[in-house]
py3Dmol code that shows the C-alpha trace and the ligand (Angstrom):
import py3Dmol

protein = """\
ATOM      1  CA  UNK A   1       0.000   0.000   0.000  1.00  0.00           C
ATOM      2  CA  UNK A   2       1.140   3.317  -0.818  1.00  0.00           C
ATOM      3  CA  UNK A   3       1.786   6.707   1.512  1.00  0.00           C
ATOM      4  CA  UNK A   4      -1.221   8.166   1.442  1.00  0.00           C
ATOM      5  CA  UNK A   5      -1.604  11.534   0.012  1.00  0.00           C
ATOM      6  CA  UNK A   6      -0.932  14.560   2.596  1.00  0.00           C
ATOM      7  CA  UNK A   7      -4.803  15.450   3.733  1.00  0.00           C
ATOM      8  CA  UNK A   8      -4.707  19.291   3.701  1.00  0.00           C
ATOM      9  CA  UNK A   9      -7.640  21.259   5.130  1.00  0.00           C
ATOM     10  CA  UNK A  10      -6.323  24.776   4.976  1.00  0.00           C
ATOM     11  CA  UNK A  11      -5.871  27.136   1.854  1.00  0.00           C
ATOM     12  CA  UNK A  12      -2.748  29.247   3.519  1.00  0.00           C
ATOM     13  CA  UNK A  13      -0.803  25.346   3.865  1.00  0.00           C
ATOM     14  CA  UNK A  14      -2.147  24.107   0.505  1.00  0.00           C
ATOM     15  CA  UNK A  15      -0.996  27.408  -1.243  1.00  0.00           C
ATOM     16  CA  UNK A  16       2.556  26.845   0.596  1.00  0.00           C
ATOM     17  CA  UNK A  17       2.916  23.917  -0.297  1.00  0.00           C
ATOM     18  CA  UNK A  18       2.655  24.134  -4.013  1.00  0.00           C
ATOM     19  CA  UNK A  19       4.228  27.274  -4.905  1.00  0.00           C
ATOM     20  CA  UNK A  20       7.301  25.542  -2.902  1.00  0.00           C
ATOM     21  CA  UNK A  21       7.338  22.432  -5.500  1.00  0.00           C
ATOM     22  CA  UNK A  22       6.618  25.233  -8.253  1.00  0.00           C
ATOM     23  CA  UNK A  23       9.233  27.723  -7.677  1.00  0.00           C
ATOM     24  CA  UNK A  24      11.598  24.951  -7.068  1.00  0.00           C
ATOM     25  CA  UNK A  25      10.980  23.879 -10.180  1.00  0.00           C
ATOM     26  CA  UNK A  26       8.345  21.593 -10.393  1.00  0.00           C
ATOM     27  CA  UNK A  27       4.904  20.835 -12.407  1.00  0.00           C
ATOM     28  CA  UNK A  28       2.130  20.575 -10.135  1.00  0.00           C
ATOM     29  CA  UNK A  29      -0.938  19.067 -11.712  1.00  0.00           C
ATOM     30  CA  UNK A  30      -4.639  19.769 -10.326  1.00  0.00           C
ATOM     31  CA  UNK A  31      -7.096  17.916 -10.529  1.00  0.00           C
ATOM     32  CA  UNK A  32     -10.617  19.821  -9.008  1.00  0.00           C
ATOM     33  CA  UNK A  33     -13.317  17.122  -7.888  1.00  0.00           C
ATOM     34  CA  UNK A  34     -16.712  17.244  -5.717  1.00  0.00           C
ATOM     35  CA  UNK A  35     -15.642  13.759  -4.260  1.00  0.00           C
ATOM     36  CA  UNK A  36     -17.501  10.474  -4.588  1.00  0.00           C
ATOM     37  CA  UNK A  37     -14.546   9.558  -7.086  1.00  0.00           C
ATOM     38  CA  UNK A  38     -14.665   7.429  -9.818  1.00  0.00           C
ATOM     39  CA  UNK A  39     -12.847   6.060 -12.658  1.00  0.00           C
ATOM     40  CA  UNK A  40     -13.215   9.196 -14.651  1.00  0.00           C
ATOM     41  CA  UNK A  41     -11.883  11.255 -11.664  1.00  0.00           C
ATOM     42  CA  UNK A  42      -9.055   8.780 -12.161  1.00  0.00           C
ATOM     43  CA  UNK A  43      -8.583   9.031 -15.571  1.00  0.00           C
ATOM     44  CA  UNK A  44      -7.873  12.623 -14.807  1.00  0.00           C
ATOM     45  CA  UNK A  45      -5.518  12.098 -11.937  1.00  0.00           C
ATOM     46  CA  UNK A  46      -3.784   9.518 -13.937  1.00  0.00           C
ATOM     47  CA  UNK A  47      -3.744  12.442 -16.988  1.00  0.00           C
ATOM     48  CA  UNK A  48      -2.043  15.284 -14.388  1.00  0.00           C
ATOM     49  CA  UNK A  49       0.547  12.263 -13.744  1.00  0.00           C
ATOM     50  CA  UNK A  50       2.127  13.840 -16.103  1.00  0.00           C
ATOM     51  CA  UNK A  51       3.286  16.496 -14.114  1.00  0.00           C
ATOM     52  CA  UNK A  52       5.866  15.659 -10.926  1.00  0.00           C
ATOM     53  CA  UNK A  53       3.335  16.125  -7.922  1.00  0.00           C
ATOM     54  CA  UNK A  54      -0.436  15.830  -8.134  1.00  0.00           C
ATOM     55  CA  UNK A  55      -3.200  17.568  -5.892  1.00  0.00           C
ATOM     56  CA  UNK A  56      -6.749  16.796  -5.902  1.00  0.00           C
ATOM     57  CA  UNK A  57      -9.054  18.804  -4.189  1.00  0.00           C
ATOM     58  CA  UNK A  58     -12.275  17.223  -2.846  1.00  0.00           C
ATOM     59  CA  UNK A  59     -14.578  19.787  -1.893  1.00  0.00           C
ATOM     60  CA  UNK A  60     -18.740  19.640  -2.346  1.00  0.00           C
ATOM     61  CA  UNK A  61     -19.326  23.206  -3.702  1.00  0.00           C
ATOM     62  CA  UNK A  62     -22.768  24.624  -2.064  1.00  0.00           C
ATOM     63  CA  UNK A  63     -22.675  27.931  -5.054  1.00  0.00           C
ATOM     64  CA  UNK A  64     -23.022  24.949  -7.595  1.00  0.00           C
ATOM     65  CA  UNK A  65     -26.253  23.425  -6.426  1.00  0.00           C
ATOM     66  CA  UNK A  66     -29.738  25.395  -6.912  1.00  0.00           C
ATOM     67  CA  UNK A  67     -32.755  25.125  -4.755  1.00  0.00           C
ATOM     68  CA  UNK A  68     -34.222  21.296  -4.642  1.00  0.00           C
ATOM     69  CA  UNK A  69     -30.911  20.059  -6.084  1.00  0.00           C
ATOM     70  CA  UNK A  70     -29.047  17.651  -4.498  1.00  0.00           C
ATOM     71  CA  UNK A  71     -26.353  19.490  -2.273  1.00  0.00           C
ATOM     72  CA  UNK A  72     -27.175  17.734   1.280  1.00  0.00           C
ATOM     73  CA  UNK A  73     -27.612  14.552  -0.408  1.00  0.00           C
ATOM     74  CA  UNK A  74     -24.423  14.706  -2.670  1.00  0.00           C
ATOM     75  CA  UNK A  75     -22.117  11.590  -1.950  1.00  0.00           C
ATOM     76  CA  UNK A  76     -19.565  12.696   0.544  1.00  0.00           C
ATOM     77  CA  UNK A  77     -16.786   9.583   0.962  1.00  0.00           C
ATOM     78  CA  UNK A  78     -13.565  11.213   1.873  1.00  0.00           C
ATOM     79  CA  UNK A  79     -12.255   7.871   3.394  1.00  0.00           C
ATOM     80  CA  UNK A  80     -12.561   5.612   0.078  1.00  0.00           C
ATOM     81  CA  UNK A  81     -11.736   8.667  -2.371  1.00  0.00           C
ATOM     82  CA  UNK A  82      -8.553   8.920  -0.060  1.00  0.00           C
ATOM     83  CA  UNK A  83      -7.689   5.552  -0.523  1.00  0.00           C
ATOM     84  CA  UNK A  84      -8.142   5.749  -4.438  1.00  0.00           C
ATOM     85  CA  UNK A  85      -6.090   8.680  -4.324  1.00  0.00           C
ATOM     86  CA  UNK A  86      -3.301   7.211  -2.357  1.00  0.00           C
ATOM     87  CA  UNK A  87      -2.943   4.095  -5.095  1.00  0.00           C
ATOM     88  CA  UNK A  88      -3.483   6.726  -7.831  1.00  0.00           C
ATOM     89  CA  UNK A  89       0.231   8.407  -6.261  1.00  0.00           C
ATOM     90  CA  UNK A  90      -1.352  11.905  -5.517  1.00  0.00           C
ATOM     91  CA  UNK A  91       0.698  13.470  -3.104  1.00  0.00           C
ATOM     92  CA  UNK A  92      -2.008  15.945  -1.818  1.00  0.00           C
ATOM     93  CA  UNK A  93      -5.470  16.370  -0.885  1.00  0.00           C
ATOM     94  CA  UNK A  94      -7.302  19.462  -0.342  1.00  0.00           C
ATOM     95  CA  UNK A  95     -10.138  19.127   1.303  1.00  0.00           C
ATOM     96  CA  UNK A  96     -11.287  22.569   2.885  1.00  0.00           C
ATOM     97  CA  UNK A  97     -13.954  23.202   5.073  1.00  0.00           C
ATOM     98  CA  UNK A  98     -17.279  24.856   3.351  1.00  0.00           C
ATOM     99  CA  UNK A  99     -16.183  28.296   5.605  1.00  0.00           C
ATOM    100  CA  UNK A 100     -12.691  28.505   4.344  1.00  0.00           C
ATOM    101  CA  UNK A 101     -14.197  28.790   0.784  1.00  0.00           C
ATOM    102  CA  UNK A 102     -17.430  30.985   2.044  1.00  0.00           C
ATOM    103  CA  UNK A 103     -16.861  33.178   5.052  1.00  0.00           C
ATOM    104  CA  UNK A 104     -19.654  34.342   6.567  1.00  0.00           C
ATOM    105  CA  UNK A 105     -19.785  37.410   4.879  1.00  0.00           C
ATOM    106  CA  UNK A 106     -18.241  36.337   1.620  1.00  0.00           C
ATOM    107  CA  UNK A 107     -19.760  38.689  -1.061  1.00  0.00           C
ATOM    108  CA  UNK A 108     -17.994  38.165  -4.042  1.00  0.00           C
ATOM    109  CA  UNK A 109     -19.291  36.089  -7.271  1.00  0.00           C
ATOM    110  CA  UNK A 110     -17.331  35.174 -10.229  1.00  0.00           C
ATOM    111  CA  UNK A 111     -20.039  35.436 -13.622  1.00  0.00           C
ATOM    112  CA  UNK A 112     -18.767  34.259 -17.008  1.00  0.00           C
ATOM    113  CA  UNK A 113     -21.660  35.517 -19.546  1.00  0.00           C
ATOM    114  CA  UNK A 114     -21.563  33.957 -22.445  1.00  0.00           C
ATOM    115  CA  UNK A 115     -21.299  30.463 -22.708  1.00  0.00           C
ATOM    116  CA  UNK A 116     -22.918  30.326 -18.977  1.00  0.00           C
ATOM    117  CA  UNK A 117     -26.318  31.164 -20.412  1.00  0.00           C
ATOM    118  CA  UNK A 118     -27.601  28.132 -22.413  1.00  0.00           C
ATOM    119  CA  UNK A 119     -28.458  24.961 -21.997  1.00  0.00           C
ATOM    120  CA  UNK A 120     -27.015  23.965 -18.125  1.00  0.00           C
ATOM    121  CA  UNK A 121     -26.980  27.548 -17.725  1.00  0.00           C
ATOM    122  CA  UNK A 122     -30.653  27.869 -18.509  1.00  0.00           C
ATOM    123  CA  UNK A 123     -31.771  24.950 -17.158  1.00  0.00           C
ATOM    124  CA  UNK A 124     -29.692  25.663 -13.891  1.00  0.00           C
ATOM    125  CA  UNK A 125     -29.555  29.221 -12.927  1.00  0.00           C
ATOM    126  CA  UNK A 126     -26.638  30.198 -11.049  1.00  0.00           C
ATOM    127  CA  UNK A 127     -24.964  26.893 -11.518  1.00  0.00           C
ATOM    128  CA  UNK A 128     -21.583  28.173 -13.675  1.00  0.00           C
ATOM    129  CA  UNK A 129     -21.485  31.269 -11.323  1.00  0.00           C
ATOM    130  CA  UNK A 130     -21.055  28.782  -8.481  1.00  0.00           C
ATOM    131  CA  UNK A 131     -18.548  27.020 -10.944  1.00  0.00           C
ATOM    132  CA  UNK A 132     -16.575  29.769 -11.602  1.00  0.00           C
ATOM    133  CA  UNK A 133     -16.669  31.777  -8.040  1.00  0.00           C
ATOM    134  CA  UNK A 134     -15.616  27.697  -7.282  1.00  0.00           C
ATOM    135  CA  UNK A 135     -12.628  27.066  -9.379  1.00  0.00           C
ATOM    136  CA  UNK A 136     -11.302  30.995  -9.221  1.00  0.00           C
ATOM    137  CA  UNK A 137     -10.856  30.832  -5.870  1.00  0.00           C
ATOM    138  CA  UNK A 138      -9.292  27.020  -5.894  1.00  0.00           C
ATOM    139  CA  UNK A 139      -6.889  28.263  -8.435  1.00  0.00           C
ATOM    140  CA  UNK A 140      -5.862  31.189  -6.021  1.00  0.00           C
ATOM    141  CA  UNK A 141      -5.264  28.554  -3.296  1.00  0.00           C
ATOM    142  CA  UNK A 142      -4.070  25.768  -5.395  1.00  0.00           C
ATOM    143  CA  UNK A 143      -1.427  28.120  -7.879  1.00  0.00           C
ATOM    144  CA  UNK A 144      -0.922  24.661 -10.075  1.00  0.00           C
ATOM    145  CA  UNK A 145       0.642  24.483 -13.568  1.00  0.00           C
ATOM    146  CA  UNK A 146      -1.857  22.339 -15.226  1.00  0.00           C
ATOM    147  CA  UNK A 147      -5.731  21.703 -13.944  1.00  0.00           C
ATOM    148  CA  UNK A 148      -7.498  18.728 -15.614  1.00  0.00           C
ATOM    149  CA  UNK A 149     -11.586  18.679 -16.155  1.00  0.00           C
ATOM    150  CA  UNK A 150     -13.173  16.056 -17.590  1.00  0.00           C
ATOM    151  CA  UNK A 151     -15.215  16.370 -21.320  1.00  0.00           C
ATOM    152  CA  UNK A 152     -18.590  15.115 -19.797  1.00  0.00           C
ATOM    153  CA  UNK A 153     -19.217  18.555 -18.594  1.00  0.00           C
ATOM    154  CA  UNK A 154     -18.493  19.945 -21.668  1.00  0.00           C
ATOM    155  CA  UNK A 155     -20.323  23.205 -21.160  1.00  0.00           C
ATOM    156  CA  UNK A 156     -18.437  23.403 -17.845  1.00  0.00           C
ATOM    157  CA  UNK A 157     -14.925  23.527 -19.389  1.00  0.00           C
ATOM    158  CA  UNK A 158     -15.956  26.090 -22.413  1.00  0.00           C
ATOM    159  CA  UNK A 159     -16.826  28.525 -19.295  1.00  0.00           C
ATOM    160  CA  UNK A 160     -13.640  27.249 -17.052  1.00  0.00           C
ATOM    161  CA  UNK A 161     -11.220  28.500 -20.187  1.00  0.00           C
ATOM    162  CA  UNK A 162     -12.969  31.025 -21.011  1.00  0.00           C
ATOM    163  CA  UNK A 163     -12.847  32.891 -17.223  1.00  0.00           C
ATOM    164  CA  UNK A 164      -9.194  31.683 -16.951  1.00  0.00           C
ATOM    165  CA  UNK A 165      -8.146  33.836 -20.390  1.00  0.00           C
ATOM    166  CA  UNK A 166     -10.207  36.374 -19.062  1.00  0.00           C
ATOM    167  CA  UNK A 167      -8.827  36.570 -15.948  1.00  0.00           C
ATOM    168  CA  UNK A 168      -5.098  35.532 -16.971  1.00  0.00           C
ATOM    169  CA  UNK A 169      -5.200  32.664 -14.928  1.00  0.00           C
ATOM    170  CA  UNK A 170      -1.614  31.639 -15.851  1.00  0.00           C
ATOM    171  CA  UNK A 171      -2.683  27.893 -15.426  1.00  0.00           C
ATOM    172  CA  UNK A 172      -2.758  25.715 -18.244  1.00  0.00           C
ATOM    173  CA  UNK A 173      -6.228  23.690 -18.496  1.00  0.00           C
ATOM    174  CA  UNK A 174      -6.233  19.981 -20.058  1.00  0.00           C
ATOM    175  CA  UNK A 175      -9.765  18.738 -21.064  1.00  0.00           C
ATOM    176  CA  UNK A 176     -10.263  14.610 -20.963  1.00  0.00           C
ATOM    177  CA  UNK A 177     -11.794  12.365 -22.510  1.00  0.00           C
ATOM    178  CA  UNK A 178     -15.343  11.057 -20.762  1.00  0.00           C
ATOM    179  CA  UNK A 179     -15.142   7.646 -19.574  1.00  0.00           C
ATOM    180  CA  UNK A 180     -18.053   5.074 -20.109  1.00  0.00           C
ATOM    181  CA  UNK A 181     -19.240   1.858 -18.567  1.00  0.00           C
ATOM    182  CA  UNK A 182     -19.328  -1.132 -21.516  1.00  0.00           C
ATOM    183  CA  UNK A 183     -22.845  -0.326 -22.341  1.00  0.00           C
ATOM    184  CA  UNK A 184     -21.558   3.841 -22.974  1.00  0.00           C
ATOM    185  CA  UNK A 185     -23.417   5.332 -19.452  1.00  0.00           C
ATOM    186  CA  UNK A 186     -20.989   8.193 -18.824  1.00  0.00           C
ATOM    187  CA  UNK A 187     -19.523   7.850 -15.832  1.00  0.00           C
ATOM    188  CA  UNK A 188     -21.094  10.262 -12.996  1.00  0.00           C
ATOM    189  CA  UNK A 189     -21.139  10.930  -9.294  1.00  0.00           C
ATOM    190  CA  UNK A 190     -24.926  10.920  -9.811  1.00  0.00           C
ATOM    191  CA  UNK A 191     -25.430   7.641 -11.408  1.00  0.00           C
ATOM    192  CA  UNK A 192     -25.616   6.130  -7.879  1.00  0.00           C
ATOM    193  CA  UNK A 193     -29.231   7.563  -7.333  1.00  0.00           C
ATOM    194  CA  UNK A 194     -30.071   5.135 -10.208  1.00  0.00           C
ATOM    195  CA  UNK A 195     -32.561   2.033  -9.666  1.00  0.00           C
ATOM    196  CA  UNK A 196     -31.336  -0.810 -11.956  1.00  0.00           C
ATOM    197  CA  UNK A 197     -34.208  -0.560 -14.186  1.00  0.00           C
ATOM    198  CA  UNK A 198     -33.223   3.911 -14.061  1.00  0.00           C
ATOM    199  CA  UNK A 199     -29.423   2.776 -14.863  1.00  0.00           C
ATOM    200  CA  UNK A 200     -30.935   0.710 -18.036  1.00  0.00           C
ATOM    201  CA  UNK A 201     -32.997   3.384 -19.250  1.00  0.00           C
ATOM    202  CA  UNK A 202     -30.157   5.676 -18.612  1.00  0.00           C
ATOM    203  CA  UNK A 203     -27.600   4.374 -21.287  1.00  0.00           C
ATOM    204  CA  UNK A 204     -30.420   5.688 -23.963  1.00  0.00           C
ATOM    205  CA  UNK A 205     -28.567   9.130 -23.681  1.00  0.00           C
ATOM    206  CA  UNK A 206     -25.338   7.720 -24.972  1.00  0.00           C
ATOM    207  CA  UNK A 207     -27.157   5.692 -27.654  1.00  0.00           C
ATOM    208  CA  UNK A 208     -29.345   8.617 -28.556  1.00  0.00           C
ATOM    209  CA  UNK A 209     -25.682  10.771 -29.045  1.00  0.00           C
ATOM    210  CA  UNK A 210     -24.153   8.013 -31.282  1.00  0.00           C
ATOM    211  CA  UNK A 211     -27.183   7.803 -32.942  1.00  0.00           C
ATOM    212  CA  UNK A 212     -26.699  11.870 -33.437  1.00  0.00           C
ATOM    213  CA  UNK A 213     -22.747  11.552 -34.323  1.00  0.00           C
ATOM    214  CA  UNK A 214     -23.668   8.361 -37.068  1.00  0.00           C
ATOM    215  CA  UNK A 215     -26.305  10.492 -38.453  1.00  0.00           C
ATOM    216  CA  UNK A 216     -24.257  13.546 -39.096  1.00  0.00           C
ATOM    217  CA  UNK A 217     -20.848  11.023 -40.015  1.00  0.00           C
ATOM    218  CA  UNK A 218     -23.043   9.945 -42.990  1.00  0.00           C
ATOM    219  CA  UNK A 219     -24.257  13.806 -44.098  1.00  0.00           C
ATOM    220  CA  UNK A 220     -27.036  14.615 -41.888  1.00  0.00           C
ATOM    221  CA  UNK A 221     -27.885  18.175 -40.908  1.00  0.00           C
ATOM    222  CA  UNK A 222     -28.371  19.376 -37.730  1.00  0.00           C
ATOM    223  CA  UNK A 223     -32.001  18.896 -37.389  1.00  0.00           C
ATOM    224  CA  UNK A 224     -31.626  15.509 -38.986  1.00  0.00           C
ATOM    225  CA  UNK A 225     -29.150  14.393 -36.423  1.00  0.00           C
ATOM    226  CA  UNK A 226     -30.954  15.881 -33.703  1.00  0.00           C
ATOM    227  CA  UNK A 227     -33.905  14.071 -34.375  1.00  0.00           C
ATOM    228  CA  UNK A 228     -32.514  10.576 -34.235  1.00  0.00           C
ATOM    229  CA  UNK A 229     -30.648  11.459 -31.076  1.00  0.00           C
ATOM    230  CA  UNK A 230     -34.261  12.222 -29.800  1.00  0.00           C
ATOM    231  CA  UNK A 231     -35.927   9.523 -31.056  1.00  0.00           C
ATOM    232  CA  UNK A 232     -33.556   6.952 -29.232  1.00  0.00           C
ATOM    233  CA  UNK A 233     -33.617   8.793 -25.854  1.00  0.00           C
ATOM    234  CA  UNK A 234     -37.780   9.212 -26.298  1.00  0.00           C
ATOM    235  CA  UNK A 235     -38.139   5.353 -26.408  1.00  0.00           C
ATOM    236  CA  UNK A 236     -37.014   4.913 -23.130  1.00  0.00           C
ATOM    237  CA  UNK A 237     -39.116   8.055 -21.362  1.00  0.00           C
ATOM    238  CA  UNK A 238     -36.308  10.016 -20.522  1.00  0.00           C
ATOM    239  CA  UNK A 239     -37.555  13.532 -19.448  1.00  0.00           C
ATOM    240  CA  UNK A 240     -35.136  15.833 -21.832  1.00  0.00           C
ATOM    241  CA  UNK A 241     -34.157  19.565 -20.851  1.00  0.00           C
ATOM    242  CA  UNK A 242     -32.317  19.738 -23.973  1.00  0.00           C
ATOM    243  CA  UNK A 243     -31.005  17.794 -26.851  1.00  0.00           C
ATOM    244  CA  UNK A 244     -28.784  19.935 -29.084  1.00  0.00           C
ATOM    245  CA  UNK A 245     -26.160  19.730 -32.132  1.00  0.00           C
ATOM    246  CA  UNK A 246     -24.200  23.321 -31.445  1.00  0.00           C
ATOM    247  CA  UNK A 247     -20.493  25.153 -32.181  1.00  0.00           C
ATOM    248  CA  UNK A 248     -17.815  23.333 -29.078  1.00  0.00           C
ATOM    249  CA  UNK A 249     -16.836  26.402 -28.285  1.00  0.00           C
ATOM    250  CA  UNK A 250     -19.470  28.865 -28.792  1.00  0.00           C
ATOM    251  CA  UNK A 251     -21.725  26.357 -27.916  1.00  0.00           C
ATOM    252  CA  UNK A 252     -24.037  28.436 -30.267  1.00  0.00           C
ATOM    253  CA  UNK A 253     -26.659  25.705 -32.308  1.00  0.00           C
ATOM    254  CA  UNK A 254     -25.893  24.845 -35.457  1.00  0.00           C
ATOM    255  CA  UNK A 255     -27.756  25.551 -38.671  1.00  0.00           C
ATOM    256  CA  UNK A 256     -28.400  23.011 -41.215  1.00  0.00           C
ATOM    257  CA  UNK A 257     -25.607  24.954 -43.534  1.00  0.00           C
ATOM    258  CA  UNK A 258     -22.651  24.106 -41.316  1.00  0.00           C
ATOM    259  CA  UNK A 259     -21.750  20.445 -41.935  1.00  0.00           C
ATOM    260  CA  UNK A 260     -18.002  20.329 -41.752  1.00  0.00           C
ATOM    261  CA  UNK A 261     -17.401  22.573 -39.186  1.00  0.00           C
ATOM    262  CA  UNK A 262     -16.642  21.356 -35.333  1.00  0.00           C
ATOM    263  CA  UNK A 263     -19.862  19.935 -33.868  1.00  0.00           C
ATOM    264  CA  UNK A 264     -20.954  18.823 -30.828  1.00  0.00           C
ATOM    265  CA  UNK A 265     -24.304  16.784 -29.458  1.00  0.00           C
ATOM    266  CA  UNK A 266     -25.421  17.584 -26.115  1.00  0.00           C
ATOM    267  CA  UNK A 267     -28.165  16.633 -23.931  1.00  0.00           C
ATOM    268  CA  UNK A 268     -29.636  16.783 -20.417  1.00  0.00           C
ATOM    269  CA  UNK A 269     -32.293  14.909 -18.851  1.00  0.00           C
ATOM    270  CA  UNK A 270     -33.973  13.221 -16.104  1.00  0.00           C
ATOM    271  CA  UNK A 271     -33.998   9.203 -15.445  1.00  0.00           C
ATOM    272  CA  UNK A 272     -36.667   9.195 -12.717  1.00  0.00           C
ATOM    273  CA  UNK A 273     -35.557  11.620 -10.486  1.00  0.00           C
ATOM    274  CA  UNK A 274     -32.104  11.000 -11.535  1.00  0.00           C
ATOM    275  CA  UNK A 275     -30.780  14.392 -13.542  1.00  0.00           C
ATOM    276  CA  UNK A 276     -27.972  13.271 -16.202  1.00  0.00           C
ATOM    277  CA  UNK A 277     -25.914  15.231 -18.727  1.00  0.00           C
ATOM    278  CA  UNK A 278     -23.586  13.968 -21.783  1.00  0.00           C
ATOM    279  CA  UNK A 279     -22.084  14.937 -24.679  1.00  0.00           C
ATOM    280  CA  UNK A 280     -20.398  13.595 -27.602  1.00  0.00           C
ATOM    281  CA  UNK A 281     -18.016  15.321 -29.958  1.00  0.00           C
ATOM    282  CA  UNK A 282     -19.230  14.853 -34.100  1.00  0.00           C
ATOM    283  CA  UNK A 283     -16.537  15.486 -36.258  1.00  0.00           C
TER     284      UNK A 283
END
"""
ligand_1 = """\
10
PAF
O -16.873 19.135 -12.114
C -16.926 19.221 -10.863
O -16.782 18.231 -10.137
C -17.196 20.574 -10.225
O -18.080 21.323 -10.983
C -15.914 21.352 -9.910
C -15.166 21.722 -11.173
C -15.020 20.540 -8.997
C -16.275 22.653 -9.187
O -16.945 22.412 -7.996
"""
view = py3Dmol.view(width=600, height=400)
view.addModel(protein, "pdb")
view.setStyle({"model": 0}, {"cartoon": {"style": "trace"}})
view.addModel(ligand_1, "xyz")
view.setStyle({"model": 1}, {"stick": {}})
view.zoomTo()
view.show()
């Protein structure tokens, strides 16, 4: 068994202890995580491997989650991520408390407009502010080289670049690839709240974006490929917030005119009371 990774609960000692491996020369990788780990957490520890130390920070972000979502019931297993994270070679944990993120009177909000405002955006108000006011101030306490984010919240990363060339974040961000079960269910924190006849149901979002990416792969248009992605997910009930063939990084929906160009399918929806997201890039 490994040394664990060093369990750090306080920004001032986290901060420390990075810019000492940085100015001495060293590429600190950071990987930001809500916890309940899994092997696409890993796949993005194992990605910021590539630097000479690794932190992971493990902290359930309250600014993320709207009213009736699922912040008290969120999956909080610092024990067994600990343990994942010590055979994964991390050297350090960050785990804050909520209040050394959000004093008291904490008053200040990080907004990134533009690609915040669709689809998550408008089907989660307030969600990428929490995101952003999130991962601005881990970046202030956790001064890494590199931070990884996984491509299953795609709309999350366009809005995580986009504030850190805003703000001249001089971190580098890495995006990775989303990792499936077998049956292509992206891997997600929240797939636990699925019933086994919910976690069925549930790969039809991964079928319905193949069924999206095969369509437009053989000359569909938007609306064509759309369609088929819809028709797969509507055979198995799924409640859909959106299902949507748009620009990766403008996130903007395409018109029929555009095959070629970069595309991307994305969709949202509900699996019982289950809310899932995916994505899968076209071209
Ligand atoms: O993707 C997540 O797990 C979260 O949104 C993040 C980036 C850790 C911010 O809380």
């Amino acid at each position: 068994m490994p040394d664990g990774p060093l369990i750090e609960r306080n920004p001032a000692a986290i901060r420390r202890a990075v810019l000492e491996a940085t100015t001495s020369g060293r590429r600190v990788g950071f990987v930001p995580t809500m916890g309940a780990l899994h092997a696409g957490h890993l796949s993005l520890v194992e990605a910021a491997g590539d630097c000479d130390d690794v932190v992971v920070s493990i902290f359930v972000n309250p600014t993320q989650f709207g009213p009736g979502e699922d912040y008290t019931r969120y999956p909080r297993t610092l024990e067994s991520d600990c343990r994942l994270l010590a055979d994964a070679g991390v050297r350090w944990v960050f785990a804050p408390p909520v209040d050394a993120l959000y004093p008291d009177d904490d008053a200040t909000r990080v907004t990134v407009d533009g690609p915040s405002q669709r689809w998550e955006g408008e089907h989660r108000p307030g969600h990428f502010q929490g995101v952003a006011t999130v991962v601005c101030k881990l970046f202030s306490m956790v001064p890494a080289t590199t931070a990884y984010f996984g491509a299953k919240d795609w709309q999350q990363t366009v809005v995580v670049r986009r504030m850190v060339r805003d703000l001249a974040f001089p971190i580098d961000i890495v995006v990775c690839p989303t990792v499936r079960e077998a049956d292509g269910l992206a891997l997600s924190s929240r797939n636990v709240y699925l019933s086994s006849e919910e976690r069925q149901r549930a790969v039809a979002l991964s079928a319905g974006l193949s069924a999206a990416r095969d369509c437009w792969q053989h000359g569909g248009d938007a609306a064509t490929a759309t369609a088929a992605m819809r028709a797969v997910i509507g055979e198995q009930a799924i409640d859909v917030d959106y299902a949507a063939i748009v620009d990766p990084v403008s996130l903007e929906p395409l018109s029929d005119s555009t095959q070629g160009l970069p595309a991307i399918a994305l969709v949202a929806g509900r699996v019982g009371s289950t809310r899932l997201i995916d994505n899968m890039l076209l071209s």
